[in-house]
C-alpha positions in Angstrom: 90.9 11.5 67.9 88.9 11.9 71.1 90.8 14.7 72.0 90.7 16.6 68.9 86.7 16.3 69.3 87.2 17.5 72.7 89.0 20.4 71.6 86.2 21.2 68.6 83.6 21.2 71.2 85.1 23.1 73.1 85.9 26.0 70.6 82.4 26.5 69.4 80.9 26.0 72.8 81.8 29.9 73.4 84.1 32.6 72.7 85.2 33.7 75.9 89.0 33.4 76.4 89.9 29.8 77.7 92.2 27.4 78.7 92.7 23.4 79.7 94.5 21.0 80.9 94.2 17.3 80.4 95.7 13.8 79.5 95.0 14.5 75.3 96.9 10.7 74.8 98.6 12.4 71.6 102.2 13.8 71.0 103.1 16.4 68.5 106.3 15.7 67.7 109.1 12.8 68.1 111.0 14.3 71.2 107.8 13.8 73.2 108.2 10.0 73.4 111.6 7.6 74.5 111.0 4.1 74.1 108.2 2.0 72.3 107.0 2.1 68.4 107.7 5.4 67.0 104.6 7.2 66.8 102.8 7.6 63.1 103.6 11.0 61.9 100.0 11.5 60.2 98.8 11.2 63.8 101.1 13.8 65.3 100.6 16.3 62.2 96.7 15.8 62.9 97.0 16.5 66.4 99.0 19.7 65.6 96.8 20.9 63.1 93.9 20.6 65.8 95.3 22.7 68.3 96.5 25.2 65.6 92.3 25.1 64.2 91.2 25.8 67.2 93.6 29.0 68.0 95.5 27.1 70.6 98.8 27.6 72.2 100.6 25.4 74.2 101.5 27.1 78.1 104.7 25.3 77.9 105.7 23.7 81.4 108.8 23.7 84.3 109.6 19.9 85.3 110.4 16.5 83.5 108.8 16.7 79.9 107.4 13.2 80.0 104.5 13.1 81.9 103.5 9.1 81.3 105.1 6.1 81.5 104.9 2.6 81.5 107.3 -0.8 82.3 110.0 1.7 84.3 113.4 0.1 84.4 112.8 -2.9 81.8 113.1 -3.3 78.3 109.6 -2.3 77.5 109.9 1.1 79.2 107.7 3.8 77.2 107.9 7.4 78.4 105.2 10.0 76.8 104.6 13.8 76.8 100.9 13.0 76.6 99.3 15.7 79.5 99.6 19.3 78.8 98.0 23.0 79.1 97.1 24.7 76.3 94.9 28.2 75.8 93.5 31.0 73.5 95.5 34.0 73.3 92.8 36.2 74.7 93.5 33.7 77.5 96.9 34.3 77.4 96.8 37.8 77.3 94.6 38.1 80.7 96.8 35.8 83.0 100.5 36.8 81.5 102.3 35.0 84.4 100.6 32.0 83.9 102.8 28.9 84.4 102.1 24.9 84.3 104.4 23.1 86.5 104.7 19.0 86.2 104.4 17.8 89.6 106.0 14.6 91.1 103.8 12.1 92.6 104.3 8.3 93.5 100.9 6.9 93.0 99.9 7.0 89.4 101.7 6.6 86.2 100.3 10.2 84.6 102.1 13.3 86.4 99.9 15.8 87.5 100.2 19.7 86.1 99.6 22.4 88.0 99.1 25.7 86.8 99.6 28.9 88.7 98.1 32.0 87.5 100.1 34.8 89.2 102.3 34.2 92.4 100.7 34.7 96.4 102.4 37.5 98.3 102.0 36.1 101.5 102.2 38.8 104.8 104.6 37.5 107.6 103.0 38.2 111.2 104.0 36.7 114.6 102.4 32.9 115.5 102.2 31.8 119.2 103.9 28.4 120.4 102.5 25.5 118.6 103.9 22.1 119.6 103.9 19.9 116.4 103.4 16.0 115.8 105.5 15.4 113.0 108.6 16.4 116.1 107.8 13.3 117.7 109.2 10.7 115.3 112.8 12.4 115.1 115.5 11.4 117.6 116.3 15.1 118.8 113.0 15.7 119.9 113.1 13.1 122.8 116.9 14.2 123.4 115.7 17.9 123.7 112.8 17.5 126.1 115.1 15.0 128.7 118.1 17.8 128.0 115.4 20.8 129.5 114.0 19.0 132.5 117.7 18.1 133.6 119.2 21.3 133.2 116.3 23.4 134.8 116.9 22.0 138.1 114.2 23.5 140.3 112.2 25.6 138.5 108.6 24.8 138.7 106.4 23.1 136.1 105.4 26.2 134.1 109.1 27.6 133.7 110.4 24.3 132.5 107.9 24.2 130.2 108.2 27.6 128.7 111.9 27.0 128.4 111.5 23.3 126.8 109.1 25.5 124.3 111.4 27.6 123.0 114.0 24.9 122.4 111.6 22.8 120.9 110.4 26.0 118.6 114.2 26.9 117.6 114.7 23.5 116.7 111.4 22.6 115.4 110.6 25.9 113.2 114.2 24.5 111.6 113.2 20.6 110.7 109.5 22.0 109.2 111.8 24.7 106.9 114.0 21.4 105.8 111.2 19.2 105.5 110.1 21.8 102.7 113.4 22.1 101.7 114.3 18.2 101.2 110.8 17.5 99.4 111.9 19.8 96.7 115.2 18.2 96.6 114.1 15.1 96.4 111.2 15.7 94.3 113.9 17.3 91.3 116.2 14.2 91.6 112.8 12.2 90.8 113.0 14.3 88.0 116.4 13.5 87.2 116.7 10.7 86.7 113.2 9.7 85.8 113.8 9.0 82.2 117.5 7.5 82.9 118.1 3.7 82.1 121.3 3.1 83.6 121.4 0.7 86.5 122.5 2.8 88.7 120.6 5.6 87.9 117.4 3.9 88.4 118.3 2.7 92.0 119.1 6.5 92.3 115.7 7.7 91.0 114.2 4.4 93.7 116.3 5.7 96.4 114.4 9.4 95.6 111.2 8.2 95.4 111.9 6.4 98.8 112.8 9.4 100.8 110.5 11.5 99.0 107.3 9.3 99.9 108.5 9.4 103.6 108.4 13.0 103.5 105.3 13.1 102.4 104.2 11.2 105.1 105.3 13.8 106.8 103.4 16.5 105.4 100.8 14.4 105.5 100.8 14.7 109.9 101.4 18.5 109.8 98.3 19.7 107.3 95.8 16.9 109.3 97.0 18.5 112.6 96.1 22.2 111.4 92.8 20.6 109.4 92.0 19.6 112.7 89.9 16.1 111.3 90.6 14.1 113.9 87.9 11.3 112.2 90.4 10.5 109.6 93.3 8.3 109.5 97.0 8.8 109.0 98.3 7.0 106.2 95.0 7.4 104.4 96.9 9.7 101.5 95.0 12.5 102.7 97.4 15.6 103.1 95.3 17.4 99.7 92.2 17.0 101.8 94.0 18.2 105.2 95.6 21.1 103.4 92.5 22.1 101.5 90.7 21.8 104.7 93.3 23.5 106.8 93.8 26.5 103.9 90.0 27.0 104.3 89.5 26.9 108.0 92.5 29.3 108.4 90.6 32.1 105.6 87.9 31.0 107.4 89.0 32.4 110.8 90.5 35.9 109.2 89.0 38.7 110.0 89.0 40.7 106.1 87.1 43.4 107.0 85.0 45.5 109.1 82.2 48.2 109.4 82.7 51.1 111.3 80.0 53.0 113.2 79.5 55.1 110.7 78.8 52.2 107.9 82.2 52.1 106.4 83.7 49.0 105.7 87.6 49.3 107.0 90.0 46.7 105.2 94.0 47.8 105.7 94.5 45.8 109.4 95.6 48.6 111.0 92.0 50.5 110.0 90.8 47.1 111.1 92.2 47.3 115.2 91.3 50.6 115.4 87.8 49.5 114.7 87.7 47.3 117.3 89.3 49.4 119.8 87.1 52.2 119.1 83.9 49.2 119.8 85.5 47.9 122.6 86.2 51.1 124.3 83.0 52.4 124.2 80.9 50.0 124.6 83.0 49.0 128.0 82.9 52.8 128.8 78.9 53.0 128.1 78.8 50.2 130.6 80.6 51.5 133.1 78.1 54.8 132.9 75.3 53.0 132.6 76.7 51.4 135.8 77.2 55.0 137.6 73.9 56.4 136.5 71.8 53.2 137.7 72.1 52.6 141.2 69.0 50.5 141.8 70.4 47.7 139.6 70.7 45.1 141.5 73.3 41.9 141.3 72.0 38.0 141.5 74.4 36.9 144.6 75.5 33.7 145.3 74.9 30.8 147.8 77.3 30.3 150.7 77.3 26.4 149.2 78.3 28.0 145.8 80.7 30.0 146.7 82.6 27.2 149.0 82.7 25.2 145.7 84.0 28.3 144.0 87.2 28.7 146.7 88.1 24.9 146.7 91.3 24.5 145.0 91.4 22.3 142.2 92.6 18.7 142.7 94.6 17.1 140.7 92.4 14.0 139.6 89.9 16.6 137.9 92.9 18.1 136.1 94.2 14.7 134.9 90.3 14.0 134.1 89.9 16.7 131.8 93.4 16.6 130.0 93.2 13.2 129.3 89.8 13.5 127.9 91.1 15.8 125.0 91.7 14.5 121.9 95.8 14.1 121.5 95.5 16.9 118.7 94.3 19.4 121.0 96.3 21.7 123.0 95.3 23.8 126.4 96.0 27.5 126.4 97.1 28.9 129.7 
């Protein structure tokens, strides 16, 4: 009844196009529940009549149709459609490709929904080395690494480690790609055999769930190293926070758009480099003039005592110093 008052407040409230999603506690029909007391029909016939007052539609959903449960695996095991999205068609009508997924998750009895109002088109573009932390807990990693500085021979420190970084990178970019890969795989067996009450089948969804929480342990390590929080703990069930976090700093850094000279803001990125060429390049070349035209400037120079400190090589303590010094996340850019 709660949620039927919800969904009168909310239809009066305005009459823009809208949509929700929530945990209504009801079912509309009997193939929304397995197990339990069968649910009263004047119940699911008032619920129904609600959503059909109020000019609701229900999104539908991709993933396991129960989306509660409770006592898995013993005689009392109940299993509910009881979360869903629903909308206005005005609301419909605006975001066509609108889709509500069911999501798998291991700490709550309710599965979350998701919904996706049109799909990303993300842009591919060239990334730099970038060691990650998640390679240190697989077995290959170390084999890899002692396989590079034995085979290399004499080649000095920097060419050993350029080669060891491309064999960690082919390997690597591989094992982040599967780790994607084997969280959707696991994550539909969870979904298999979710509402399955055979012995067997139930040790299969346990041996799921297993794997699948280890992987998300995983994910876990790779979105808190690009979040770059180095204040919070692993194992803390953060990886929404680090990829939130990690999503924004990365939009954060992107350069969208520029003004030209001329007041013109410049948003396809190759309008975008030309822009800063053109800056670049003349400003460096008014420099140089201003350089030419100005001979009385004169230069601050330097000490003979600072410039002995600038020609003393580097020793290897102050290098050790400063590396060590940097928090394990970090990385050094030559």
């Amino acid at each position: 009844m709660e949620a039927w008052n919800m969904l009168r407040e909310l239809s009066v409230a305005s009459e823009l196009p809208w949509c929700i999603l929530d945990d209504f506690n009801d079912i509309v029909s009997l193939e929304e529940k397995r197990g339990g007391k069968q649910q009263p029909r004047r119940l699911m016939e008032g619920f129904w009549d609600a959503i059909m007052d109020y000019g609701l539609h229900d999104l539908g959903f991709t993933g396991d149709i129960f989306t509660w449960d409770r006592s898995r695996g013993t005689y009392k095991w109940v299993q509910e459609r009881l979360d869903r999205g629903m909308a206005t068609q005005q609301w419909m009508n605006m975001f066509l490709l609108a889709e509500v997924t069911v999501l798998e998750v291991t700490t709550s009895d309710h599965l979350p929904l998701m919904l996706q109002l049109h799909r990303k088109v993300f842009e591919k573009r060239r990334c730099r080395f970038k060691f990650e932390n998640i390679w240190i807990g697989e077995r290959e990693y170390r084999n890899i690494v002692q396989e590079c500085w034995r085979q290399d021979g004499e080649r000095d420190l920097m060419e050993k480690i350029m080669s060891c970084s491309l064999k960690l990178e082919e390997w690597g970019g591989g094992l982040i790609r599967e780790m994607k890969v084997q969280i959707g795989k696991y994550r539909k067996e969870m979904q298999r055999y979710r509402s399955r009450r055979d012995t067997f089948e139930i040790q299969k969804y346990d041996a799921a769930r297993w794997q699948f929480i280890r992987l998300l342990e995983k994910q876990e390590i790779f979105w808190r190293q690009r979040a770059k929080q180095f204040w919070l703990r692993e194992g803390d069930r953060n990886s929404s926070f680090f990829h939130k976090y990690a999503t924004t700093r990365k939009e954060h850094n992107k350069i969208k758009k520029l003004k030209d000279k001329h007041g013109e803001w410049k948003e396809e990125n190759a309008e975008i480099q030309e822009v800063i060429t053109k800056y670049f390049t003349e400003l460096f070349s008014s420099v140089k003039d201003s350089m030419r035209l100005s001979p009385r400037i004169k230069f601050p120079v330097i000490s003979d005592i600072q410039k002995e400190k600038l020609v003393t090589p580097i020793a290897d303590e102050e290098v050790k110093a400063v590396v060590f010094a940097m928090h394990s996340d970090m990385v050094l850019i030559a």
